[in-house]
C-alpha positions in Angstrom: -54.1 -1.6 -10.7 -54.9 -5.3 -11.8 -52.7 -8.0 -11.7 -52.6 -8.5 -15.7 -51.9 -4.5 -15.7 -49.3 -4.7 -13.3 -47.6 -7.5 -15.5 -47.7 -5.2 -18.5 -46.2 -2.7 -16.8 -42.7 -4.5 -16.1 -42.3 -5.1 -20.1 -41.2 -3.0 -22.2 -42.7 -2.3 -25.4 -40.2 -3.9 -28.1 -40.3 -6.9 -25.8 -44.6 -7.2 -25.9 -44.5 -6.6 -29.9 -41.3 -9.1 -29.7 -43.2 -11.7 -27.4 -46.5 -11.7 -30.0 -44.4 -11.9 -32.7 -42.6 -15.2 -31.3 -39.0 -13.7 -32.5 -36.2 -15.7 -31.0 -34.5 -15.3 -29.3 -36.2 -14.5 -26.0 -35.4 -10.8 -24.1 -34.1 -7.5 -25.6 -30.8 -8.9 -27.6 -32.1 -7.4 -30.6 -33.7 -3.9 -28.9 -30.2 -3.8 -27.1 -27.6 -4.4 -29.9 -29.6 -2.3 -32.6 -30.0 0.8 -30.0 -26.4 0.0 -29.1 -25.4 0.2 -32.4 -26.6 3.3 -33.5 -25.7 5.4 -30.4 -22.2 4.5 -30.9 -22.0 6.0 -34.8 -19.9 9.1 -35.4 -21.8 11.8 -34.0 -22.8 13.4 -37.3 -26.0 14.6 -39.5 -26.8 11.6 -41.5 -29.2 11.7 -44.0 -32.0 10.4 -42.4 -34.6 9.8 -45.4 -31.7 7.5 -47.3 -31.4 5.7 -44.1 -35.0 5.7 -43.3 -35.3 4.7 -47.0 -32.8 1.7 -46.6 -33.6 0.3 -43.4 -37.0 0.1 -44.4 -36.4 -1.5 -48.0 -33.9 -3.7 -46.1 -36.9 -5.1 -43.6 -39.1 -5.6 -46.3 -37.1 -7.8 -48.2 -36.3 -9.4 -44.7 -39.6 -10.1 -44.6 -39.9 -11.7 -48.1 -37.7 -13.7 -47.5 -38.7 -15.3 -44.5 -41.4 -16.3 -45.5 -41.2 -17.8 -49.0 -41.0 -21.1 -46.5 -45.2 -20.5 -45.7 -45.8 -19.4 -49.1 -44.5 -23.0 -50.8 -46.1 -24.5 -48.1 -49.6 -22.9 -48.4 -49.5 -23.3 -44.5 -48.7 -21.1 -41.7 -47.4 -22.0 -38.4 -48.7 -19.8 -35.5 -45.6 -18.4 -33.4 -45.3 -20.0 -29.9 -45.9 -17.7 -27.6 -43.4 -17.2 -25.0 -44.0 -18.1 -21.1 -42.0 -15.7 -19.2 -40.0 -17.6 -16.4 -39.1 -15.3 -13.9 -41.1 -12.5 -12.6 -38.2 -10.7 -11.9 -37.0 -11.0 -15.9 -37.0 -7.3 -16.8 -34.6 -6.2 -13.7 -32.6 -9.4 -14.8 -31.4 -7.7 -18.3 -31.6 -4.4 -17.1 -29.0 -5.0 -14.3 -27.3 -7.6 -16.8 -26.6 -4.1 -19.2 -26.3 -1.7 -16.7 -23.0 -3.4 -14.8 -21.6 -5.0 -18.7 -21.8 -1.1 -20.1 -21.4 0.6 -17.0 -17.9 -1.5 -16.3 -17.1 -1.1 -20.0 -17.5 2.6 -19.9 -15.4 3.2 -16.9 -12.4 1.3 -18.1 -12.6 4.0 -21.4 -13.2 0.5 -24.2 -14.6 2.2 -27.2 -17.9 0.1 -27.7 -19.4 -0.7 -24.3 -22.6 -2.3 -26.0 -20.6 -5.3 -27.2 -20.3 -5.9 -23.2 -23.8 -5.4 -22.7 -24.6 -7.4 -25.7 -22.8 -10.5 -24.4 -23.9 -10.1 -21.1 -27.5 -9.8 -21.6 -27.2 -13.0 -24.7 -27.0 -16.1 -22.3 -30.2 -14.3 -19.8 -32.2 -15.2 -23.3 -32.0 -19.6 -22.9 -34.3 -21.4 -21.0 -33.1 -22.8 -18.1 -30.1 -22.0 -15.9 -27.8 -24.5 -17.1 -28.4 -23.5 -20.8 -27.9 -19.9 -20.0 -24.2 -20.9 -18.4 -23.5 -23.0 -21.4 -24.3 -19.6 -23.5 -22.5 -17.3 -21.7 -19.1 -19.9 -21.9 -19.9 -20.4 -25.5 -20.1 -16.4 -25.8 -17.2 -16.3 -24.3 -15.0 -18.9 -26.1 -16.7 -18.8 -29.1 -16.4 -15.4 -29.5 -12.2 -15.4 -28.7 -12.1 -17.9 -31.6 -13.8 -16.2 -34.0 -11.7 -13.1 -33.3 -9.1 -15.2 -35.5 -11.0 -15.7 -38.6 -12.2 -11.9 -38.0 -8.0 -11.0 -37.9 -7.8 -13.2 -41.5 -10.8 -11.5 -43.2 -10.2 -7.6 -41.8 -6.3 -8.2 -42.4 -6.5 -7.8 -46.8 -8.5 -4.8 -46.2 -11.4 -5.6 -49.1 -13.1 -2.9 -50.6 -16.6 -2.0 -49.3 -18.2 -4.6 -52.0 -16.1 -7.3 -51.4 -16.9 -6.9 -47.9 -20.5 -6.5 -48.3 -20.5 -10.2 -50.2 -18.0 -11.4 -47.7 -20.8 -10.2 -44.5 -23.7 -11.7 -46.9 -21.8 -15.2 -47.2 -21.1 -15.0 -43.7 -24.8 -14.1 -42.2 -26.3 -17.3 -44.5 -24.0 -19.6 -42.3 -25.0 -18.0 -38.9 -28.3 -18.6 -39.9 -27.6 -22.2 -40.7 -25.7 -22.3 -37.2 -27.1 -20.5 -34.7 -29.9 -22.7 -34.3 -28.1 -26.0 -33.5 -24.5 -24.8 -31.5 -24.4 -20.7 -30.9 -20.4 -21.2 -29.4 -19.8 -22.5 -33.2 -21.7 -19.8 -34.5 -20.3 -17.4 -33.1 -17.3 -18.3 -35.3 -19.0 -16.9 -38.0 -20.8 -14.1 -36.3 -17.9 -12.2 -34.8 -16.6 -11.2 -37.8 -19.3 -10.5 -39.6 -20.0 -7.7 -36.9 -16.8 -6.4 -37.1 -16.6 -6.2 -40.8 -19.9 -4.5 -41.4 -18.4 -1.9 -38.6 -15.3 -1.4 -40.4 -17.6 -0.6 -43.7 -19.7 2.4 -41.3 -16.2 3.7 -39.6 -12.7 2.2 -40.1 -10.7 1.1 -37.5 -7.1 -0.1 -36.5 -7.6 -4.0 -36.5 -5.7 -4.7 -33.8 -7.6 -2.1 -32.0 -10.8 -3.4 -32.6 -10.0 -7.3 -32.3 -8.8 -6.4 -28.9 -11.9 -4.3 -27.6 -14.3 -7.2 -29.1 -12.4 -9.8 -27.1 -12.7 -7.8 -23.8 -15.8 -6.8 -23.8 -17.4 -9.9 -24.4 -15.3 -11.7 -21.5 -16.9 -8.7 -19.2 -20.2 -9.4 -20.6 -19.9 -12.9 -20.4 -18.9 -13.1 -16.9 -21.6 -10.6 -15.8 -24.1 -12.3 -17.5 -23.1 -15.7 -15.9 -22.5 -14.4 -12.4 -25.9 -13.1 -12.4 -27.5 -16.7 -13.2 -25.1 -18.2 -10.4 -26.4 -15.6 -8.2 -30.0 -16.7 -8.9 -29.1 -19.9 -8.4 -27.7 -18.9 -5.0 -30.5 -17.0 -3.8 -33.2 -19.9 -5.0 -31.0 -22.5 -3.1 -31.2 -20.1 -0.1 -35.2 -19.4 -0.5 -35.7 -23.3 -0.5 -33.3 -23.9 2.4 -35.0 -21.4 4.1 -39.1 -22.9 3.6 -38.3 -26.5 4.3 
């Protein structure tokens, strides 16, 4: 087997067709939360055409309006393509997700891919010291948000109220994410909850709780794995001079 072969072996599918497409952010945050999302529905027989129907309408009109930037502009940038870093990257996030839902799991919280989730977020920055930052701003960010999550799940809105509340709130992530992620996160933590509580309802409290733990376990696994990189290249270097 070649050595570009080889290379195209250790990445996964959804992370080639992510790379070409120069998504951001970098790694399998999206594959992860999306799979981890819908294995944890209510084990039931949905109607999958309707679904099929609205996920699909729901892209599309994604799609639209991203780019209604190029259209005006007559002129479209080509996505940067993404240099991976570590050779190793792959086993990185695997091992990120495996110990964040694995931990999750055997302590019996009730959604083990918001650990995985948060653990495998701050792998995705460039740079060691950006990805501690993330995994802090995870962390804290994510404890503050559960507040304005208890103030927005505590009137109990009905499902459109909460489906304008969630749309209101996703246009400010996207203003946000790009320039501070701890800040946010603010913004993103109860959007998640709320469109949950729309699929399956939940006791707040409950749920508030479970989101708060199992980002500090993701967020801790995620950052112990970066010291323990650091570590090991500190070691590697000590060890060739």
């Amino acid at each position: 087997m070649g050595r570009g072969a080889g290379r195209r072996g250790r990445h996964g599918a959804g992370r080639r067709a992510r790379s070409r497409a120069g998504l951001a952010p970098a790694g399998p945050l999206f594959l992860l939360f999306a799979f981890g999302a819908v294995a944890s529905a209510p084990h039931q027989v949905p109607d999958v055409p309707l679904a099929a129907a609205v996920a699909g309408v729901s892209s599309l009109f994604a799609l639209v309006v991203g780019n209604v930037g190029s259209l005006v502009r007559r002129q479209r940038s080509r996505p940067a393509r993404l240099a991976h870093v570590w050779t190793w990257e792959p086993v990185r996030y695997a091992l990120a997700a495996v110990l964040a839902g694995g931990l999750s799991t055997g302590v019996g919280i009730g959604h083990p891919y918001w650990a995985m989730v948060a653990a495998v977020a701050p792998l995705s920055a460039r740079g060691h010291a950006a990805q501690l930052v993330r995994a802090a701003h995870r962390i804290l960010g994510t404890l503050l948000g559960l507040l304005t999550s208890a103030a927005l799940l505590a009137p109990h809105l009905p499902p459109y109220a909460t489906v304008l509340v969630v749309t209101e709130l996703q246009i400010v992530t996207e203003l946000l994410v790009g320039r501070n992620y701890g800040l946010a996160l603010l913004f993103i933590t109860p959007m998640a909850l709320l469109m949950g509580q729309l699929a399956v309802a939940r006791p707040t409290g409950q749920l508030l709780f479970e989101r708060g733990i199992e980002t500090v376990i993701g967020g801790l696994i995620g950052g112990a794995i970066v010291l323990c990189q650091l570590c090991l290249r500190r070691h590697r270097t000590r060890g060739t001079t």
